[in-house]
C-alpha beads as a LAMMPS data file, in Angstrom:
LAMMPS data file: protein, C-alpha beads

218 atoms
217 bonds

1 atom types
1 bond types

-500.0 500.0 xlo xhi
-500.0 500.0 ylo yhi
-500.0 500.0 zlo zhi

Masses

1 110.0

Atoms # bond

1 1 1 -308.884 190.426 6.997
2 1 1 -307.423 187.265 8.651
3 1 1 -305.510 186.587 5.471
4 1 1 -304.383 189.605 4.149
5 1 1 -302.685 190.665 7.820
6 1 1 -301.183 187.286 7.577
7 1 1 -299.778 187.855 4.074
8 1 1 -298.970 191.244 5.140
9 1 1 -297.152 190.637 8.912
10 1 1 -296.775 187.397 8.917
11 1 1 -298.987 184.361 10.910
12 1 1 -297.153 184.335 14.422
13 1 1 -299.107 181.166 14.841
14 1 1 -297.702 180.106 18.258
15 1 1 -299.221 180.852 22.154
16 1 1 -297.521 182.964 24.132
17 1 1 -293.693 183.730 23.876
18 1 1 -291.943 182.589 20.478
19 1 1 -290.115 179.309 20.851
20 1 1 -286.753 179.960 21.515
21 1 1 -285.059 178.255 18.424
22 1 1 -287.356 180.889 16.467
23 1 1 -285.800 184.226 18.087
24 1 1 -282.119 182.584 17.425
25 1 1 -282.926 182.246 14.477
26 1 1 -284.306 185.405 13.363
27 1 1 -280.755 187.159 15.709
28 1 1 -278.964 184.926 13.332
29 1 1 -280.154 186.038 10.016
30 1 1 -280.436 189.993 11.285
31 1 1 -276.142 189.743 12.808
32 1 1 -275.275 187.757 9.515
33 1 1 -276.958 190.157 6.973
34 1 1 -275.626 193.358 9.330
35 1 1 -272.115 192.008 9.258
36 1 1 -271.454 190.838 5.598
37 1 1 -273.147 194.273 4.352
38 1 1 -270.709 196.089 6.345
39 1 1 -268.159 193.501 6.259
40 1 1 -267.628 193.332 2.216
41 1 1 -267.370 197.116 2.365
42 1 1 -264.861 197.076 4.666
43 1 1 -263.042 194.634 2.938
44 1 1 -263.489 196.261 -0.351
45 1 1 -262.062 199.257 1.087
46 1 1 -259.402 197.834 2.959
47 1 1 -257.911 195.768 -0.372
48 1 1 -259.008 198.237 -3.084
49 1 1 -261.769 196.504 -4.440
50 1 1 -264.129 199.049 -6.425
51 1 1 -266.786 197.216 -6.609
52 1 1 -266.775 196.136 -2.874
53 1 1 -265.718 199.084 -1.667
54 1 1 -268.591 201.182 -3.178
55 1 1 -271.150 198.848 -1.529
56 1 1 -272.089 197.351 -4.607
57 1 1 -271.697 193.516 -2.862
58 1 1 -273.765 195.156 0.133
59 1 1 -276.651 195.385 -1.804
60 1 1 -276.838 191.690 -3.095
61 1 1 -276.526 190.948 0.604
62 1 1 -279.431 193.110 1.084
63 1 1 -281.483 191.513 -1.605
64 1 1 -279.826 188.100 -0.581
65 1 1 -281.850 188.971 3.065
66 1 1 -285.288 189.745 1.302
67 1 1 -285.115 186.629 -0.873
68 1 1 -284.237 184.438 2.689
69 1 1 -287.347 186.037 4.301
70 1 1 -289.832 185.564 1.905
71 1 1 -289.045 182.127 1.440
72 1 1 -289.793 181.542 5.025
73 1 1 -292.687 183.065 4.658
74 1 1 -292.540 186.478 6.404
75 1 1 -294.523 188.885 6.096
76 1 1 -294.988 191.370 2.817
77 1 1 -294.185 194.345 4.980
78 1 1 -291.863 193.418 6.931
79 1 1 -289.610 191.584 4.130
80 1 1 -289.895 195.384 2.709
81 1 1 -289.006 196.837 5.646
82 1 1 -285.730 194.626 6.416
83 1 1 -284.678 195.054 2.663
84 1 1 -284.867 199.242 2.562
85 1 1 -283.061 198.717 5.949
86 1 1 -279.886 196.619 4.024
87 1 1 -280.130 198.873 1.491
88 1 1 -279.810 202.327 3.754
89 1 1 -277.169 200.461 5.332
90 1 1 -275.135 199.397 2.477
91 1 1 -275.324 203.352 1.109
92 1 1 -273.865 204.432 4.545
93 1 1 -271.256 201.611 4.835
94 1 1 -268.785 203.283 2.442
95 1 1 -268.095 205.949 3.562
96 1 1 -267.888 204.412 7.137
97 1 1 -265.462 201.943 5.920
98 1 1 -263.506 204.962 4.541
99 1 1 -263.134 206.172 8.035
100 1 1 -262.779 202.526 9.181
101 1 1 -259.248 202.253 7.478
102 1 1 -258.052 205.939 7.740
103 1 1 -258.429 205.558 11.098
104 1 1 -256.273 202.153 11.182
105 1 1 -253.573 202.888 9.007
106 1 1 -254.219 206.767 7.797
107 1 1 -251.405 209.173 8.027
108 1 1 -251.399 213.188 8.799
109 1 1 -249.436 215.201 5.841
110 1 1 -250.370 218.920 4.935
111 1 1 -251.835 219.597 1.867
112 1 1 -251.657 222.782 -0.550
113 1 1 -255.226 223.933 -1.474
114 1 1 -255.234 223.716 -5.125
115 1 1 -258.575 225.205 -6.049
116 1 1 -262.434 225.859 -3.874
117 1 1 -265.388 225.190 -5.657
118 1 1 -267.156 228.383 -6.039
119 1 1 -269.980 228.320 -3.593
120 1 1 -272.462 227.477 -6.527
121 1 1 -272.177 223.184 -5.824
122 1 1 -275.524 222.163 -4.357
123 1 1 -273.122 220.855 -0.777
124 1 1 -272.735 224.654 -0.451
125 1 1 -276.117 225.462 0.660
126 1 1 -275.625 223.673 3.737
127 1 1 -272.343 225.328 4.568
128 1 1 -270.033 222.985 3.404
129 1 1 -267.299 223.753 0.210
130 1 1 -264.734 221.084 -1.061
131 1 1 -261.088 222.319 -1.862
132 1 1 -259.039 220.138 -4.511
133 1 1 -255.606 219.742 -2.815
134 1 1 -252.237 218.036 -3.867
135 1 1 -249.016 217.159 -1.949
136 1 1 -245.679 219.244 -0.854
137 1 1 -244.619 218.105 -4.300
138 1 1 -247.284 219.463 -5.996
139 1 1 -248.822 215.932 -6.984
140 1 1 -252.978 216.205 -6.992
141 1 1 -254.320 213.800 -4.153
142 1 1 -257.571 212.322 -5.871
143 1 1 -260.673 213.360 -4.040
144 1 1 -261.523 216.553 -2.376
145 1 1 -261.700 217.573 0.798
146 1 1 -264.393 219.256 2.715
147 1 1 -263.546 219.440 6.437
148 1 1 -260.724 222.284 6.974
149 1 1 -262.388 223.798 3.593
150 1 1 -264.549 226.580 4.229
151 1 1 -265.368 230.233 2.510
152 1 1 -262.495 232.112 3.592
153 1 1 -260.233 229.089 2.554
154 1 1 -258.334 230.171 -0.764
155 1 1 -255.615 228.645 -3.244
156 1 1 -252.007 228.557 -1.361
157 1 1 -253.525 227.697 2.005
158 1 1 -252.523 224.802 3.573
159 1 1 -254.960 222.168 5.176
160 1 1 -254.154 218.702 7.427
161 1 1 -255.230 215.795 5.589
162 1 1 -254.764 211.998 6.881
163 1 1 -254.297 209.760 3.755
164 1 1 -254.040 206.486 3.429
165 1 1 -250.354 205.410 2.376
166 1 1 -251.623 202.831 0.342
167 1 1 -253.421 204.798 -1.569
168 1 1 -256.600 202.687 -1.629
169 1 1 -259.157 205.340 -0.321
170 1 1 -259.552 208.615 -0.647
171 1 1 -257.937 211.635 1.705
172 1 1 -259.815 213.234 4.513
173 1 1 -259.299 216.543 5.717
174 1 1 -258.688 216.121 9.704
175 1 1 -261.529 217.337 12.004
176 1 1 -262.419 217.297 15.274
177 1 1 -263.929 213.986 15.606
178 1 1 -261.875 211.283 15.519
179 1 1 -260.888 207.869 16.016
180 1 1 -262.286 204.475 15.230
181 1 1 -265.271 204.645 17.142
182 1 1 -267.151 207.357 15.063
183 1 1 -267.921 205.712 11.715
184 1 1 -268.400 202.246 13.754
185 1 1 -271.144 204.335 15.661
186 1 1 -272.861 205.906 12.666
187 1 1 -273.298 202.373 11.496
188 1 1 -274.756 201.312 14.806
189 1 1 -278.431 202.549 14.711
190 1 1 -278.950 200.933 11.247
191 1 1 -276.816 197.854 12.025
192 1 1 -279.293 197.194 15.699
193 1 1 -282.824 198.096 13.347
194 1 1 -281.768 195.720 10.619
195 1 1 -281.259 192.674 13.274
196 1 1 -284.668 193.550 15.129
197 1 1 -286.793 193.670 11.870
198 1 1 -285.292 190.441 10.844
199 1 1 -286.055 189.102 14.188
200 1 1 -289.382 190.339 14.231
201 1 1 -290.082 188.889 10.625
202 1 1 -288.527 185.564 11.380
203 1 1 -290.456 185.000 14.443
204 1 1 -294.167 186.533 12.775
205 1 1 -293.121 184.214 10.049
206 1 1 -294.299 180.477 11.840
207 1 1 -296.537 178.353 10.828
208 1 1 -297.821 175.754 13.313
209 1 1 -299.188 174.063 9.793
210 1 1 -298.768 174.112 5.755
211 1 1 -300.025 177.499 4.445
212 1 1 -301.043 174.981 1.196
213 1 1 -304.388 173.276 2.668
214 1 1 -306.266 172.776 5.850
215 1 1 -304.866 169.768 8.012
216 1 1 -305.343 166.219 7.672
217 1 1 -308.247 165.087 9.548
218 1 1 -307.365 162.029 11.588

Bonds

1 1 1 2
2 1 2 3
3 1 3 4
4 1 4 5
5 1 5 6
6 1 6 7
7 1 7 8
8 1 8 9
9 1 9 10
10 1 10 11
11 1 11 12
12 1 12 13
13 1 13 14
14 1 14 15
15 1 15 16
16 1 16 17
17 1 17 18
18 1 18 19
19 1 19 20
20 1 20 21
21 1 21 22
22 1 22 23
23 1 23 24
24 1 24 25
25 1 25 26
26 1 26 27
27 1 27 28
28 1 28 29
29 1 29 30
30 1 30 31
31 1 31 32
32 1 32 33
33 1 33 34
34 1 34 35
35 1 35 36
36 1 36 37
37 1 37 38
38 1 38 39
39 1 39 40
40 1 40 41
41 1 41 42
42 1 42 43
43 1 43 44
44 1 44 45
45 1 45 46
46 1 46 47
47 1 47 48
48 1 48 49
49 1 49 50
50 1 50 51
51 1 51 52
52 1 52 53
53 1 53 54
54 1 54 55
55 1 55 56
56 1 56 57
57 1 57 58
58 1 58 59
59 1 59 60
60 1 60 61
61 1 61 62
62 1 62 63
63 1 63 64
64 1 64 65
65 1 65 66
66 1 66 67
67 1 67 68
68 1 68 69
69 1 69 70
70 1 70 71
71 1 71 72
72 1 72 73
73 1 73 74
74 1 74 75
75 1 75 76
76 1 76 77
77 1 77 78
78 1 78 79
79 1 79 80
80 1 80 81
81 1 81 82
82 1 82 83
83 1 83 84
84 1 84 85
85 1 85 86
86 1 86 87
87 1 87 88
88 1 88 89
89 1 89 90
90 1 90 91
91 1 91 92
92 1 92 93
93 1 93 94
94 1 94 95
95 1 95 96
96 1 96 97
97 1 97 98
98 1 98 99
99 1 99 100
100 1 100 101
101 1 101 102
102 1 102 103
103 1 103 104
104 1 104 105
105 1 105 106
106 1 106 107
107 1 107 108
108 1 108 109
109 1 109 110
110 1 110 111
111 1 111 112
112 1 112 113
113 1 113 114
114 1 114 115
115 1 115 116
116 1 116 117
117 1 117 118
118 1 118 119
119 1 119 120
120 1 120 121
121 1 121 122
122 1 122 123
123 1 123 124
124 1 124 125
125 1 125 126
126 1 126 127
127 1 127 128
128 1 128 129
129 1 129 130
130 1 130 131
131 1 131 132
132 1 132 133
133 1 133 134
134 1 134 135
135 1 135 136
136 1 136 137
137 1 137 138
138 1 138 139
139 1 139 140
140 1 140 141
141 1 141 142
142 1 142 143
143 1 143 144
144 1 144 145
145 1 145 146
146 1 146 147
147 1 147 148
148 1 148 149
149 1 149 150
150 1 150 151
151 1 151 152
152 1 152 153
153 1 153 154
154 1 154 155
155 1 155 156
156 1 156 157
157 1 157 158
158 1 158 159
159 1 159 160
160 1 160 161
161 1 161 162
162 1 162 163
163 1 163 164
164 1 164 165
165 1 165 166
166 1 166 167
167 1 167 168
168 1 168 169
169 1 169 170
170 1 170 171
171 1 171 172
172 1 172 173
173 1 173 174
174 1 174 175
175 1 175 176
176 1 176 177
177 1 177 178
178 1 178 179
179 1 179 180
180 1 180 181
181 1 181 182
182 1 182 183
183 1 183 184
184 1 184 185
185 1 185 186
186 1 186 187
187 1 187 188
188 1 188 189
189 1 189 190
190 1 190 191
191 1 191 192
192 1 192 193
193 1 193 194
194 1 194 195
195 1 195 196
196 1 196 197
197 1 197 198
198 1 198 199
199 1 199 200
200 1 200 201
201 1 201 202
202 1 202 203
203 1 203 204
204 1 204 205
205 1 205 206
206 1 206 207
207 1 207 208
208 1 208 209
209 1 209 210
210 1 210 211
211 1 211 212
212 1 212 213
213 1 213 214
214 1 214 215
215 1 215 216
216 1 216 217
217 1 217 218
């Protein structure tokens, strides 16, 4: 039983509190995974980059995270834990960093409703319908919209949408919430339980000796 909660949590072979080179440690590797998952998206976003912007590079940060645990020897569990965590994280980072640079640099036009999806999409269930929109111009602005777009919305109407002049994200219609501070705070909650199960599996993760024999008798 000894073993297998070892192999499965980790040793924690020290007395009392963790030393406290261990818990910087373990902060370390939590704030550095946390930030370069969110970080490349943001990036990817912010210069264009497809693949970085769709959280592709977040997920070989979260793999690079599990590979760093195990070889220090954490925990089974706890390496699984910290690697769903980069993954949830990296799914929910693109759409943050979306927000992240329409918020920065975004700019409010109207839009012409071009068509509504008929209320059959599965998104429509939970009360939410996406309208295909272009310019004053009549050019198509890739993406659809959902927020402005409702049932009584029809073809001709007009909607507020902040785009980014660059052209490197896709339109949002504008809604209540705004700001920087919203899609920085939906990151939050995953961004403080990612650093706390790396800290917890970095610290359960000493060894006061080699896991590969019994010690040297003097």
């Amino acid at each position: 039983m000894a073993h297998l909660r070892t192999v499965v949590w980790g040793p924690a072979e020290f007395v009392g509190l963790p030393p406290w080179w261990l818990v910087g440690e373990g902060l370390l590797v939590g704030t550095i995974a946390a930030v370069a998952i969110v970080g490349t998206t943001l990036i990817g976003a912010w210069t264009g980059s497809a693949s970085l912007a769709a959280g592709e590079a977040g997920l070989v940060c979260a793999a690079g995270l599990a590979v760093y645990l195990t070889c220090t020897g954490a925990g089974r569990a706890l390496v699984g834990i910290a690697a769903l965590l980069g993954v949830c994280l990296a799914l929910q980072a693109p759409q943050a960093a979306t927000g992240m640079v329409l918020a920065k640099r975004g700019r409010v036009q109207t839009a012409v409703v071009t068509s509504v999806d008929d209320g059959r999409a599965a998104d429509s269930a939970r009360g939410r319908y996406f309208c295909t929109v272009a310019d004053t111009h009549g050019v198509p602005l890739k993406g659809r919209i959902w927020r402005g777009c409702g049932r009584t919305t029809r073809p001709g109407d007009t909607l507020a949408v902040v785009y980014d002049p660059m052209g490197r994200v896709p339109p949002r219609g504008v809604g209540t919430e705004g700001g920087l501070r919203d899609p920085l705070r939906d990151l939050a909650p995953w961004c403080a339980a990612l650093v706390a199960v790396s800290l917890l599996a970095v610290v359960r993760s000493h060894r006061l000796s080699s896991p590969s024999g019994p010690l040297l008798q003097g």
